[in-house]
C-alpha positions as a Python dict, from the first residue, in 0.01 Angstrom:
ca = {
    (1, 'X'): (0, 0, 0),
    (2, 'X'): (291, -49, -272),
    (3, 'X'): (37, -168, -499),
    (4, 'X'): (-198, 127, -444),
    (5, 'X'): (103, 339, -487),
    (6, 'X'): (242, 169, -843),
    (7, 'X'): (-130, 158, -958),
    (8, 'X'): (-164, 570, -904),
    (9, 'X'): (193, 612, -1072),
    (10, 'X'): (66, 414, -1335),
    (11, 'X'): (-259, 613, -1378),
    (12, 'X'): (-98, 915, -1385),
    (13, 'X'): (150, 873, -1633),
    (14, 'X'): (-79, 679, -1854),
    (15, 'X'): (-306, 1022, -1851),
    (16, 'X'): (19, 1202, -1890),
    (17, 'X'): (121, 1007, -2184),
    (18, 'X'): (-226, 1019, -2401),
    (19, 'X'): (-209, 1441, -2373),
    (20, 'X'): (103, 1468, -2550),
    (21, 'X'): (55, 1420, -2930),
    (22, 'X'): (296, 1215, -3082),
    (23, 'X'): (513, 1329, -3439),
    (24, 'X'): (281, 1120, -3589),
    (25, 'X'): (-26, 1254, -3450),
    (26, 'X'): (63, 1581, -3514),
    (27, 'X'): (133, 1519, -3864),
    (28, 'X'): (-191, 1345, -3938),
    (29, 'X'): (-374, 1668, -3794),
    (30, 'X'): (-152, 1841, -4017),
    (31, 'X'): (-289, 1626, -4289),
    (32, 'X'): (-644, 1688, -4199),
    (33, 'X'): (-613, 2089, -4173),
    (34, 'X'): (-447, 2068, -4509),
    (35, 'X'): (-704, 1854, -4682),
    (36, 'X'): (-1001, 2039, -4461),
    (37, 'X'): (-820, 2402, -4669),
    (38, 'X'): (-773, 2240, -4999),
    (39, 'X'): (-1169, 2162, -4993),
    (40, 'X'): (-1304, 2484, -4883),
    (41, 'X'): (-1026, 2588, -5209),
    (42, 'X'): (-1180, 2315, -5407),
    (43, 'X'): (-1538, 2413, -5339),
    (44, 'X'): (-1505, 2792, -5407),
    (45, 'X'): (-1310, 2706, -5741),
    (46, 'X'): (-1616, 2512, -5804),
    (47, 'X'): (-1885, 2761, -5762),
    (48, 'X'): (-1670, 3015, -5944),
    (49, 'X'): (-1642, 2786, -6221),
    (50, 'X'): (-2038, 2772, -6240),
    (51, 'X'): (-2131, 3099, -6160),
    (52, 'X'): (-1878, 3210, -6486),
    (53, 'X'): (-2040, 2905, -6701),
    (54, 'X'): (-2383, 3075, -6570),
    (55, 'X'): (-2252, 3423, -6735),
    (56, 'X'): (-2129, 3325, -7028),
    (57, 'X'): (-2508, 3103, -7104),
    (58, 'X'): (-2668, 3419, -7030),
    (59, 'X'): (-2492, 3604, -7226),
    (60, 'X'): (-2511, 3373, -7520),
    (61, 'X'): (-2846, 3333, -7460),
    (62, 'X'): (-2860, 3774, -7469),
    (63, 'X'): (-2664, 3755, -7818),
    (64, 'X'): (-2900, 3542, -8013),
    (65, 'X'): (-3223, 3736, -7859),
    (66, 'X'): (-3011, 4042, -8005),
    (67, 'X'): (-2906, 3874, -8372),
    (68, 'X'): (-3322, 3761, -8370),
    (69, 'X'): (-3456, 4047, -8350),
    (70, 'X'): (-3193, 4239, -8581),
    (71, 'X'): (-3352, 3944, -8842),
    (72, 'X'): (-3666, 4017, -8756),
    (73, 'X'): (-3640, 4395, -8798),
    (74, 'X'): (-3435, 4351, -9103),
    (75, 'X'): (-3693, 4161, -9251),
    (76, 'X'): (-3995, 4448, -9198),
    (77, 'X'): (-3777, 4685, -9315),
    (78, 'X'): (-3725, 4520, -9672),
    (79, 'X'): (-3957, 4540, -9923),
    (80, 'X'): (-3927, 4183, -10023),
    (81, 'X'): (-4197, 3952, -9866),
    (82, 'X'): (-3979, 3670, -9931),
    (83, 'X'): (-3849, 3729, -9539),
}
């Protein structure tokens, strides 16, 4: 019986024991959060980053179609043929 006893109050605090995080358990799921919100950060920054690269190629892209066809209208305009 004292065995069957010691073995239950051995049971039960080992159960009791693994459901109450540690300081350093609770600072590695610190950790984690913090790295899990600096990727999400990372990731937007990212897209932003591309998305404004995208822009700013389309709109170079815009400019040149613009400056060509200034040429090209520049050129019927003239009288000189050279164009």
């Amino acid at each position: 019986m004292k065995h069957i006893l010691a073995l239950a109050f051995t049971t039960i605090f080992a159960v009791t024991a693994c459901e109450q995080d540690g300081p350093a358990e609770r600072l590695g799921e610190d950790i984690d959060e913090a790295a899990s919100s600096l990727q999400g950060s990372a990731s937007d920054a990212a897209d932003r980053l591309q998305d404004a690269a995208s822009d700013v190629g389309n709109s170079i892209e815009d400019a040149a179609t613009d400056a060509g066809n200034a040429i090209e209208d520049a050129c019927e305009d003239a009288t000189d043929s050279d164009c």
